[in-house]
PDB file of N, CA, C and O in Angstrom:
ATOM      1  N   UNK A   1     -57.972 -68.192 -21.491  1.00  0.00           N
ATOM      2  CA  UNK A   1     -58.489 -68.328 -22.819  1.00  0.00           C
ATOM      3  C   UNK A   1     -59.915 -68.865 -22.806  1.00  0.00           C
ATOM      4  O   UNK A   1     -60.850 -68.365 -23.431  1.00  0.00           O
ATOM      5  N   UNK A   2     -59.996 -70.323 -21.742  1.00  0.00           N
ATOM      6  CA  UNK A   2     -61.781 -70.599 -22.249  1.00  0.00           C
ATOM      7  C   UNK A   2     -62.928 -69.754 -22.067  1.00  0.00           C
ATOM      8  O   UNK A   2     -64.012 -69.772 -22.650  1.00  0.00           O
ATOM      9  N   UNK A   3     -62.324 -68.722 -20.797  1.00  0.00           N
ATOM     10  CA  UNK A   3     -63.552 -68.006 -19.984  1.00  0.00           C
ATOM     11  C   UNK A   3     -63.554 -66.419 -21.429  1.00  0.00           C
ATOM     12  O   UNK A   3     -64.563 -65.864 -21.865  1.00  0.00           O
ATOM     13  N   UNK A   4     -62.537 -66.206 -21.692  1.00  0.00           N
ATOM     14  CA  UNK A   4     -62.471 -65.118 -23.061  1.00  0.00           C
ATOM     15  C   UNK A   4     -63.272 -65.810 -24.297  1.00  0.00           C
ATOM     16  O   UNK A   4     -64.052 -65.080 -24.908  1.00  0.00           O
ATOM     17  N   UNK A   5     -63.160 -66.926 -24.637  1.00  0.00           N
ATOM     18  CA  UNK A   5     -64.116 -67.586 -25.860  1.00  0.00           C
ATOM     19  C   UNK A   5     -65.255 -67.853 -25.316  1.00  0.00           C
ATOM     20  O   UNK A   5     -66.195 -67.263 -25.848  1.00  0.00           O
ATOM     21  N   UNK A   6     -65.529 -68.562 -24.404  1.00  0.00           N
ATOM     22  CA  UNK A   6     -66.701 -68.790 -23.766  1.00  0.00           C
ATOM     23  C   UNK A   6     -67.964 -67.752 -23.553  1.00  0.00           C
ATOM     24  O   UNK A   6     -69.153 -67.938 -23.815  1.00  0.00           O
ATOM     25  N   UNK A   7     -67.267 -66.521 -22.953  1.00  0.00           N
ATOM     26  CA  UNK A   7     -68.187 -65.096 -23.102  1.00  0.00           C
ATOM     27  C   UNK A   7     -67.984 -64.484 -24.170  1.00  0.00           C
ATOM     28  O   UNK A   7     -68.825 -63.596 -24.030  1.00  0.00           O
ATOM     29  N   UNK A   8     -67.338 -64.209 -25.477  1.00  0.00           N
ATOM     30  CA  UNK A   8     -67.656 -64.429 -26.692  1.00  0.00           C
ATOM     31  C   UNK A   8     -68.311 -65.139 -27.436  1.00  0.00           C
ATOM     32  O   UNK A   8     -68.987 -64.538 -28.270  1.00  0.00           O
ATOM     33  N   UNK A   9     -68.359 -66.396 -27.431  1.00  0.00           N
ATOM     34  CA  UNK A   9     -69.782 -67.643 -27.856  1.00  0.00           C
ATOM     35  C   UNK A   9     -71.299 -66.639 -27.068  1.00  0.00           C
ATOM     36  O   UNK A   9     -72.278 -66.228 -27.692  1.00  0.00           O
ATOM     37  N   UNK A  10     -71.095 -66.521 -25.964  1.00  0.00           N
ATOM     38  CA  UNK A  10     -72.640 -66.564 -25.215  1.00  0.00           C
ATOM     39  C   UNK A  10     -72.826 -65.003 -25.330  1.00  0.00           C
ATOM     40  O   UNK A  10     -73.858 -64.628 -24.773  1.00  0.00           O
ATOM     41  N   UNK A  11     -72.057 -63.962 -25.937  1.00  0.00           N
ATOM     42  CA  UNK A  11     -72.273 -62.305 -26.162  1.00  0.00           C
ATOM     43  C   UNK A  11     -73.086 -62.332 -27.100  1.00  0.00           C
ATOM     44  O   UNK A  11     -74.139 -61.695 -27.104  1.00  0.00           O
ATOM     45  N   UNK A  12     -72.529 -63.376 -28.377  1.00  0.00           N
ATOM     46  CA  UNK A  12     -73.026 -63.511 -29.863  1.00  0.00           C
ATOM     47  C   UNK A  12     -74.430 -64.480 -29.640  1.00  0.00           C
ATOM     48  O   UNK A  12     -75.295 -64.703 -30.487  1.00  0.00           O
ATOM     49  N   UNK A  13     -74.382 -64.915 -28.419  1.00  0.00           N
ATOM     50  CA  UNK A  13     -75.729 -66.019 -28.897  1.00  0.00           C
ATOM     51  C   UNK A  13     -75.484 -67.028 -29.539  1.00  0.00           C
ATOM     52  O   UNK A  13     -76.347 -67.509 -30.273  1.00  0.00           O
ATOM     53  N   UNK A  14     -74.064 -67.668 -29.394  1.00  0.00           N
ATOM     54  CA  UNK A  14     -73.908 -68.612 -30.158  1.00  0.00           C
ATOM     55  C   UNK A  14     -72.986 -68.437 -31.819  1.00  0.00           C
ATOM     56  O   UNK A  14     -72.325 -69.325 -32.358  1.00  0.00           O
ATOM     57  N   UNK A  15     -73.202 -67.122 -32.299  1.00  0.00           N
ATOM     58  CA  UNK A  15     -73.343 -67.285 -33.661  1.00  0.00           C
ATOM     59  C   UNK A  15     -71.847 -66.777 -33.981  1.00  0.00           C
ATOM     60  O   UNK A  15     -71.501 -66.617 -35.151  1.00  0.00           O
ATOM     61  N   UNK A  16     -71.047 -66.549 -33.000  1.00  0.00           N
ATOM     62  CA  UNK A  16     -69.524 -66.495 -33.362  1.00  0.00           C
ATOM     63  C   UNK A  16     -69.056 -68.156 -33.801  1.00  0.00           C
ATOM     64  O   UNK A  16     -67.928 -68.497 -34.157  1.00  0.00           O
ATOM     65  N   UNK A  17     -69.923 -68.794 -33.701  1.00  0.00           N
ATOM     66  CA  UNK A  17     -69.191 -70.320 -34.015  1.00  0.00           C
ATOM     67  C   UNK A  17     -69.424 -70.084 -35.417  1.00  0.00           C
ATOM     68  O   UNK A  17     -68.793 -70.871 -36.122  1.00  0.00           O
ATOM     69  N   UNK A  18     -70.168 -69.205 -36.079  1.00  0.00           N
ATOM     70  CA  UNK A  18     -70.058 -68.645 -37.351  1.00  0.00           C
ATOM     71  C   UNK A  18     -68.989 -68.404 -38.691  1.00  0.00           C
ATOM     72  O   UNK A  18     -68.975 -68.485 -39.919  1.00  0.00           O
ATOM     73  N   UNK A  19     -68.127 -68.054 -37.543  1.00  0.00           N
ATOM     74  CA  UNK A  19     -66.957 -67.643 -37.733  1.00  0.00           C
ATOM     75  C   UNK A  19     -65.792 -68.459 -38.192  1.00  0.00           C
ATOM     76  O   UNK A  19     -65.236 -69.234 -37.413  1.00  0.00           O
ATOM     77  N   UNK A  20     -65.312 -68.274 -39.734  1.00  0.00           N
ATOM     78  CA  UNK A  20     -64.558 -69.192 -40.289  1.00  0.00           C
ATOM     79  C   UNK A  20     -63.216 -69.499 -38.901  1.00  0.00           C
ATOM     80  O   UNK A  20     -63.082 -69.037 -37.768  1.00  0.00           O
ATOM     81  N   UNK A  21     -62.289 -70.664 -39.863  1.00  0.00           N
ATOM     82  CA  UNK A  21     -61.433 -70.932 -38.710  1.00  0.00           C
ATOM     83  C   UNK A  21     -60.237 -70.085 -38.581  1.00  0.00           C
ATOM     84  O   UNK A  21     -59.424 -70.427 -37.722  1.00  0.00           O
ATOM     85  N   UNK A  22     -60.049 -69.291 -39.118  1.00  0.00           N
ATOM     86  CA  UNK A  22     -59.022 -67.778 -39.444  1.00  0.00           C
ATOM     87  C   UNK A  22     -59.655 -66.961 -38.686  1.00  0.00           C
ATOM     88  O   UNK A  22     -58.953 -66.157 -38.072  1.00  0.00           O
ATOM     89  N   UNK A  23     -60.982 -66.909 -38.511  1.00  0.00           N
ATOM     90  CA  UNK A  23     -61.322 -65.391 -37.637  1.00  0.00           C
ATOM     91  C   UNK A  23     -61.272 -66.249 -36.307  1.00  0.00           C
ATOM     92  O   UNK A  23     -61.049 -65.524 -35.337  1.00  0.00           O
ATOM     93  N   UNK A  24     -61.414 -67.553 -35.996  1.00  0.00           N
ATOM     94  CA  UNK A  24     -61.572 -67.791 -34.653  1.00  0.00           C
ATOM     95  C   UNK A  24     -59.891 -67.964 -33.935  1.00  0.00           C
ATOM     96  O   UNK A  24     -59.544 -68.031 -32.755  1.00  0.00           O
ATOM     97  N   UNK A  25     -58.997 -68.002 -35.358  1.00  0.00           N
ATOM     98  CA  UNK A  25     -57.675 -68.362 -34.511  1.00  0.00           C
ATOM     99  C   UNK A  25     -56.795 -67.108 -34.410  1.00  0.00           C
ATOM    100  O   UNK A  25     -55.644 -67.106 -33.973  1.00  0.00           O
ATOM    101  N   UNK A  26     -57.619 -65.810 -34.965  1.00  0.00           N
ATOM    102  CA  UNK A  26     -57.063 -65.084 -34.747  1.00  0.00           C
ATOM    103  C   UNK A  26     -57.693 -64.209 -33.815  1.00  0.00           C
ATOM    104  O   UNK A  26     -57.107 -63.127 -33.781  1.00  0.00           O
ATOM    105  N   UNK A  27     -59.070 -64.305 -32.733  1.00  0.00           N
ATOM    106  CA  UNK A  27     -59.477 -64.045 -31.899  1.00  0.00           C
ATOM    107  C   UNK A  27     -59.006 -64.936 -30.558  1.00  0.00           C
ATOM    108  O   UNK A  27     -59.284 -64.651 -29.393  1.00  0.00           O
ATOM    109  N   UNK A  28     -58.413 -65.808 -30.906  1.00  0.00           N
ATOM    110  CA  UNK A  28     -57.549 -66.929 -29.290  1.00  0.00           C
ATOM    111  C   UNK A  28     -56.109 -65.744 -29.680  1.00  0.00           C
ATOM    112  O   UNK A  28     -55.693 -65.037 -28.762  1.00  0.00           O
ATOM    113  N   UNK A  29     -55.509 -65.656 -30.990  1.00  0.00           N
ATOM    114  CA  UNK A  29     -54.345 -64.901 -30.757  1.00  0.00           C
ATOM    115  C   UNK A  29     -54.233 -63.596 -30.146  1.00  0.00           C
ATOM    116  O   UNK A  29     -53.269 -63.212 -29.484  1.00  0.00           O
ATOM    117  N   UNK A  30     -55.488 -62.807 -30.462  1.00  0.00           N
ATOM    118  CA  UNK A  30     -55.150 -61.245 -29.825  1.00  0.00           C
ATOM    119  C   UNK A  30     -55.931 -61.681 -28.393  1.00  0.00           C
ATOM    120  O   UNK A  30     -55.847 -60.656 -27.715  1.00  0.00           O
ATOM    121  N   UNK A  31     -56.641 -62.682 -27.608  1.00  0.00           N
ATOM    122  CA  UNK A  31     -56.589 -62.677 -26.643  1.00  0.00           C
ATOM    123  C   UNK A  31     -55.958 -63.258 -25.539  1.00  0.00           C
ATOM    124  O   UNK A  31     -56.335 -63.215 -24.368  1.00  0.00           O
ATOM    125  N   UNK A  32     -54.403 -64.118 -26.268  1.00  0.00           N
ATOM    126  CA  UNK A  32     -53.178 -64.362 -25.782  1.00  0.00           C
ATOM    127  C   UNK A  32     -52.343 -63.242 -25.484  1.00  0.00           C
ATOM    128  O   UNK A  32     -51.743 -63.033 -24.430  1.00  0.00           O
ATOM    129  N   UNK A  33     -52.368 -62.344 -26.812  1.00  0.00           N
ATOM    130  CA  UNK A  33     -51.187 -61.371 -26.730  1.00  0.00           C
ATOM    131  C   UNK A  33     -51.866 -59.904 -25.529  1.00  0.00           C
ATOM    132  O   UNK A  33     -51.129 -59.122 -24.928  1.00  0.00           O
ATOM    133  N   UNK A  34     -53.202 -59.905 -25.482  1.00  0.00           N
ATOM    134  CA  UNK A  34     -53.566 -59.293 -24.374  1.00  0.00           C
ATOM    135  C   UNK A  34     -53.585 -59.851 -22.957  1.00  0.00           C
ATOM    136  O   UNK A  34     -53.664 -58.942 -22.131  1.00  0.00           O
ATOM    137  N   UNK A  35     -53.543 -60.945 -22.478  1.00  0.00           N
ATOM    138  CA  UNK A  35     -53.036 -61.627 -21.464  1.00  0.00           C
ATOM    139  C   UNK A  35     -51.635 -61.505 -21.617  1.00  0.00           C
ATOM    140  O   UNK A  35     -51.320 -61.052 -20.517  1.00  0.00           O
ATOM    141  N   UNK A  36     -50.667 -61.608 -22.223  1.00  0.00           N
ATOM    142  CA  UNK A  36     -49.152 -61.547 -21.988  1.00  0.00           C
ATOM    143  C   UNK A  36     -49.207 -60.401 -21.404  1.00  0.00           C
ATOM    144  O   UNK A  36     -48.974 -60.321 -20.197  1.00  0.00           O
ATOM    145  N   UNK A  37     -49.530 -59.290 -22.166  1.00  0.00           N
ATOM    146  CA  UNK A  37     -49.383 -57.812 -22.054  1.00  0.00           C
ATOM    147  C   UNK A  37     -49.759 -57.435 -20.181  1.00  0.00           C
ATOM    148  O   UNK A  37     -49.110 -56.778 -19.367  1.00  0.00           O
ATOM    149  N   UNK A  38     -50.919 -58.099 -20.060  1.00  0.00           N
ATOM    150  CA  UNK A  38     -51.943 -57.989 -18.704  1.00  0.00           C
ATOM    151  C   UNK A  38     -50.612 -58.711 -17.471  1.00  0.00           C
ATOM    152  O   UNK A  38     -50.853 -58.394 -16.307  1.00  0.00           O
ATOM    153  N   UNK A  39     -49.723 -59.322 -17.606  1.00  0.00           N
ATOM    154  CA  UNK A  39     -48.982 -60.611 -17.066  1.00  0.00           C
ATOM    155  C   UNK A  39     -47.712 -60.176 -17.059  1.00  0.00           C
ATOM    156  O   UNK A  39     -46.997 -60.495 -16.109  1.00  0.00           O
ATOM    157  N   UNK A  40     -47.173 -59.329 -18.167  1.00  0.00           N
ATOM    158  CA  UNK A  40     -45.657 -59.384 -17.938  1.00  0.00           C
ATOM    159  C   UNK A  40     -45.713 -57.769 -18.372  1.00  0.00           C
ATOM    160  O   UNK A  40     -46.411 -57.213 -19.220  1.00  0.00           O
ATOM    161  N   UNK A  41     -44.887 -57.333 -17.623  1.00  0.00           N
ATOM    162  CA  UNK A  41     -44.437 -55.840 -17.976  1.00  0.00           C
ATOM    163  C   UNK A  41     -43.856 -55.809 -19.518  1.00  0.00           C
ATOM    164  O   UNK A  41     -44.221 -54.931 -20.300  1.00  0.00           O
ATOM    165  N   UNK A  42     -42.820 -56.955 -19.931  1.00  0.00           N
ATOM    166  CA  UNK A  42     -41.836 -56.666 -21.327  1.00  0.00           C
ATOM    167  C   UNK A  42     -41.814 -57.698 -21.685  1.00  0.00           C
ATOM    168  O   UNK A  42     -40.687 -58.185 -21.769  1.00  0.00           O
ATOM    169  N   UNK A  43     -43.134 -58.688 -22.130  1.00  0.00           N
ATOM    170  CA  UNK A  43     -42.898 -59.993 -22.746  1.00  0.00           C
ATOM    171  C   UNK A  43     -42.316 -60.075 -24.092  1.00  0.00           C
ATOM    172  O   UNK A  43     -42.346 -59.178 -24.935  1.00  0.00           O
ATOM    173  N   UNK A  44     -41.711 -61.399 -24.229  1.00  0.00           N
ATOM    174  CA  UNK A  44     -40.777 -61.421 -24.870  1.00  0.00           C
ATOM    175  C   UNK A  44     -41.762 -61.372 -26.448  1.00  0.00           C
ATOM    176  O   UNK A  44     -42.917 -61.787 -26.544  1.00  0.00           O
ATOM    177  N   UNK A  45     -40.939 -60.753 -27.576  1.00  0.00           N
ATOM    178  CA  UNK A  45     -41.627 -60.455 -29.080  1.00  0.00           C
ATOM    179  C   UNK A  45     -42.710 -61.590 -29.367  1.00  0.00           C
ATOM    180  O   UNK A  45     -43.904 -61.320 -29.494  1.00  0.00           O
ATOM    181  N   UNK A  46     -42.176 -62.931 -29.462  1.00  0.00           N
ATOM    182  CA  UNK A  46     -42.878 -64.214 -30.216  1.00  0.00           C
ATOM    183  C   UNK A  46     -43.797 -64.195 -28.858  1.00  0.00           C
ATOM    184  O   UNK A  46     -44.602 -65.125 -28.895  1.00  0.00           O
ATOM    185  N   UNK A  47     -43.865 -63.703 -28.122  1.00  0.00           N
ATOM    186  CA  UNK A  47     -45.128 -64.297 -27.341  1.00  0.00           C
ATOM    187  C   UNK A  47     -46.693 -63.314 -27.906  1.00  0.00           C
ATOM    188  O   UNK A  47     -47.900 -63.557 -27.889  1.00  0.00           O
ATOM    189  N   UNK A  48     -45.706 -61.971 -28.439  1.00  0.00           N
ATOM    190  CA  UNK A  48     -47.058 -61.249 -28.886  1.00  0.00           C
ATOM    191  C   UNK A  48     -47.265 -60.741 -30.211  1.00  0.00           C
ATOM    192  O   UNK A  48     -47.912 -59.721 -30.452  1.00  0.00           O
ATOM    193  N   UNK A  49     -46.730 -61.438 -31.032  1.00  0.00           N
ATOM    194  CA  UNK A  49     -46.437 -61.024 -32.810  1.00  0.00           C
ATOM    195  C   UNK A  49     -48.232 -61.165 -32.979  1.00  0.00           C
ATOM    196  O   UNK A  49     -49.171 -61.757 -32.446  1.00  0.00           O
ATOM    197  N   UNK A  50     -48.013 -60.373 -33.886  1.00  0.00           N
ATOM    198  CA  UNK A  50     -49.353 -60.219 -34.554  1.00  0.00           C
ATOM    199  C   UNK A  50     -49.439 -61.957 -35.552  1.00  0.00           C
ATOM    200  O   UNK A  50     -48.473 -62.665 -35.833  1.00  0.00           O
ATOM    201  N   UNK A  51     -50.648 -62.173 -35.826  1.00  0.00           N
ATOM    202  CA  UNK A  51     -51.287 -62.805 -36.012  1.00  0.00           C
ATOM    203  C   UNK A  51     -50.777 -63.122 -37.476  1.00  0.00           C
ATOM    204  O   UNK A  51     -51.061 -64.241 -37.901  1.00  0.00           O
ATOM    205  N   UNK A  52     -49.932 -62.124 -38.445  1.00  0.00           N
ATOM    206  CA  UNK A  52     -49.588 -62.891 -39.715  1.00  0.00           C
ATOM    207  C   UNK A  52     -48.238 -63.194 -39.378  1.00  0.00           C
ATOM    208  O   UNK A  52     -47.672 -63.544 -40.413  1.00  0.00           O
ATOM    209  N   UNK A  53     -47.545 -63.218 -38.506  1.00  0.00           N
ATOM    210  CA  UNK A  53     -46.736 -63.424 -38.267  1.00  0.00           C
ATOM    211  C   UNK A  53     -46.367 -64.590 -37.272  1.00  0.00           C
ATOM    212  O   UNK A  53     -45.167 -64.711 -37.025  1.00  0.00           O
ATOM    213  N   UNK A  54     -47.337 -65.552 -36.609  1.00  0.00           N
ATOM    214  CA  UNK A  54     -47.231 -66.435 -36.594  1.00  0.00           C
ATOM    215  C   UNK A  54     -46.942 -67.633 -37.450  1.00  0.00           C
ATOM    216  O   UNK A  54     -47.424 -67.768 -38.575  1.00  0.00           O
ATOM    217  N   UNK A  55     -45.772 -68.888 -36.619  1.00  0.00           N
ATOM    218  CA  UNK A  55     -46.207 -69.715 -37.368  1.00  0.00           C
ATOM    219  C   UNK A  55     -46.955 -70.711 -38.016  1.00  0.00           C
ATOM    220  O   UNK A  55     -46.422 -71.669 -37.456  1.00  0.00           O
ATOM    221  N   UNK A  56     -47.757 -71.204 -38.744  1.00  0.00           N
ATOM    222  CA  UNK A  56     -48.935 -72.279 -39.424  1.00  0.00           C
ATOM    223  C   UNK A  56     -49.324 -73.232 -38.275  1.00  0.00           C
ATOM    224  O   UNK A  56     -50.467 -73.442 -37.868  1.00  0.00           O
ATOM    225  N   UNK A  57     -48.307 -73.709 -37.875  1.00  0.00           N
ATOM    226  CA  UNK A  57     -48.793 -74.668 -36.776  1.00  0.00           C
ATOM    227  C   UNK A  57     -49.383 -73.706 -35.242  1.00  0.00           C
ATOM    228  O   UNK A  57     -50.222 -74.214 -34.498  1.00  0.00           O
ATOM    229  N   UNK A  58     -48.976 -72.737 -35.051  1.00  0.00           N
ATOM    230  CA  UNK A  58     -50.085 -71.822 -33.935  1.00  0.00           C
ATOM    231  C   UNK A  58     -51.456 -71.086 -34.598  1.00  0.00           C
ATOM    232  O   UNK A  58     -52.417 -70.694 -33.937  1.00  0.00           O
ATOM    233  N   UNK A  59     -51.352 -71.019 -35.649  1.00  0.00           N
ATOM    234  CA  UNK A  59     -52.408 -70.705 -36.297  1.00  0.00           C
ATOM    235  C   UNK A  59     -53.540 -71.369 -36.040  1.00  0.00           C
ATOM    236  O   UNK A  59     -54.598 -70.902 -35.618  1.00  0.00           O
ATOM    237  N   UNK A  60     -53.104 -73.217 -36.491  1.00  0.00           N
ATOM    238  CA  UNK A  60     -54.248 -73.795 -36.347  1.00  0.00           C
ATOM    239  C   UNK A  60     -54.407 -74.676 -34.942  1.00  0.00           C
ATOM    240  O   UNK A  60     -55.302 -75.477 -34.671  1.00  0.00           O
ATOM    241  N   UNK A  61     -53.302 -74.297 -34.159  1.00  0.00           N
ATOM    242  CA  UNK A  61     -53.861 -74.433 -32.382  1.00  0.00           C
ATOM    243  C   UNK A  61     -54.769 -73.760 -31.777  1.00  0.00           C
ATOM    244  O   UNK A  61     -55.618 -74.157 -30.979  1.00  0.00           O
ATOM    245  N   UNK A  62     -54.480 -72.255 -32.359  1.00  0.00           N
ATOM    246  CA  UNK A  62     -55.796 -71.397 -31.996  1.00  0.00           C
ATOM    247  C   UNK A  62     -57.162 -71.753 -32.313  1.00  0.00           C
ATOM    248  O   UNK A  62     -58.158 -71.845 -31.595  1.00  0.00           O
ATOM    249  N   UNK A  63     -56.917 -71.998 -34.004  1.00  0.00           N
ATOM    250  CA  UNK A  63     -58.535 -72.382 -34.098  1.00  0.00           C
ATOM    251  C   UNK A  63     -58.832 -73.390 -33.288  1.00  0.00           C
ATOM    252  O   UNK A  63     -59.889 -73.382 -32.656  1.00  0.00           O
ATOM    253  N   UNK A  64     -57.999 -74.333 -33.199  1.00  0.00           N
ATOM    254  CA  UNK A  64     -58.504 -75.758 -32.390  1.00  0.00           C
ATOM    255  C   UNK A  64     -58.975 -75.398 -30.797  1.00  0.00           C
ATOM    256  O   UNK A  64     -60.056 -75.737 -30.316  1.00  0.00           O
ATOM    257  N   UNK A  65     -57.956 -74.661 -30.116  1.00  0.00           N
ATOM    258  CA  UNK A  65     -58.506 -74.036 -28.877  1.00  0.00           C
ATOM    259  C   UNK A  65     -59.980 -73.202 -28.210  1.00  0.00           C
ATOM    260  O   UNK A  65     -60.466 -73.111 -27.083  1.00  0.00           O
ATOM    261  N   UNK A  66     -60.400 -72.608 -29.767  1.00  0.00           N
ATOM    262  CA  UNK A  66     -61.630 -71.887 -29.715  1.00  0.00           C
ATOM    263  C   UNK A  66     -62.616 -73.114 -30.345  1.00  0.00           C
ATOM    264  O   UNK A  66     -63.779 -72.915 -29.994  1.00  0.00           O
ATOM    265  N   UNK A  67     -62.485 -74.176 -31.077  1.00  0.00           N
ATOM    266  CA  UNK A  67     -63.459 -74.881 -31.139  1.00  0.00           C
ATOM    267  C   UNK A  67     -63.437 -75.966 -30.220  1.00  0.00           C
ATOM    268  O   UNK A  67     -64.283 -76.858 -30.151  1.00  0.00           O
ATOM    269  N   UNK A  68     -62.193 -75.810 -29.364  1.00  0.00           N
ATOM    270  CA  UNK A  68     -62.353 -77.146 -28.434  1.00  0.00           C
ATOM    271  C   UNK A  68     -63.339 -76.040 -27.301  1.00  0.00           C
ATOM    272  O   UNK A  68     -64.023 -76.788 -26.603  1.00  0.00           O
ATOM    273  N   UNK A  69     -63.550 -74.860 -27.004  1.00  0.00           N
ATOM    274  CA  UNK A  69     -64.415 -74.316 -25.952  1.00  0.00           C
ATOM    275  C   UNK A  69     -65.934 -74.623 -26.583  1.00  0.00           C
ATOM    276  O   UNK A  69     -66.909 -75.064 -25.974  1.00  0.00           O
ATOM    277  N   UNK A  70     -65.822 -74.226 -28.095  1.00  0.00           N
ATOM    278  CA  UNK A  70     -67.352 -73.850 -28.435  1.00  0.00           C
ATOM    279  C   UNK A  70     -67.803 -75.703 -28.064  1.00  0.00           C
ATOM    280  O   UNK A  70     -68.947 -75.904 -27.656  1.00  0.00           O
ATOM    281  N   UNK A  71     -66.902 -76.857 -28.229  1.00  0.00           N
ATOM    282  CA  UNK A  71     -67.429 -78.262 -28.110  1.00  0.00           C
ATOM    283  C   UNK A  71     -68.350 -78.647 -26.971  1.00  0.00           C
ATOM    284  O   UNK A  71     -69.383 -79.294 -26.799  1.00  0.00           O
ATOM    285  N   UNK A  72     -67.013 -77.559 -25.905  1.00  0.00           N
ATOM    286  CA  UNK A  72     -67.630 -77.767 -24.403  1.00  0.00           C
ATOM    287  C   UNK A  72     -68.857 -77.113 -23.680  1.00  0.00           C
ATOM    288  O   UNK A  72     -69.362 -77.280 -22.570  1.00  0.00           O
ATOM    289  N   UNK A  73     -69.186 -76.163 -24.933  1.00  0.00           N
ATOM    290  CA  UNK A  73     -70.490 -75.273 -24.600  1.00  0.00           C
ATOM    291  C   UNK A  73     -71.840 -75.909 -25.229  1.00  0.00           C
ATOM    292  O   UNK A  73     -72.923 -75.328 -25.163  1.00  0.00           O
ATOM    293  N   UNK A  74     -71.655 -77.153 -25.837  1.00  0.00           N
ATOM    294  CA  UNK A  74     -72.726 -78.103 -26.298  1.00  0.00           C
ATOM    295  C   UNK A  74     -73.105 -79.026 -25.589  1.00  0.00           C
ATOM    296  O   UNK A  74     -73.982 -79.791 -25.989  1.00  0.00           O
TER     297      UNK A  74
END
């Protein structure tokens, strides 16, 4: 996940930190559910549900995960 946000921050120049906290937690989610995919032949459903279908509390782990990288890029 950090090295996927990390070269997203530095593609944009920075200006994906732009990005409300819904677009950033749902850019950590589709680049979880593409690592499962990359990792397991038949991962299990809840590891790769789309993004409205998470629950509230992974929602806002994601955002927290993508602003705990953009912290570390300051």
């Amino acid at each position: 996940m950090y090295e996927q946000v990390r070269h997203f921050l530095e593609l944009s120049g920075g200006h994906a930190s732009r990005l409300s906290r819904e677009q950033k937690s749902r850019f950590v989610a589709t680049c979880w559910t593409a690592q499962m995919f990359k990792h397991f032949e038949d991962p299990k459903p809840g590891y790769v549900a789309d993004w409205p279908d998470l629950p509230d509390w992974q929602k806002e782990t994601d955002s927290e995960i993508f602003e705990a990288v953009e912290r570390s890029l300051k």
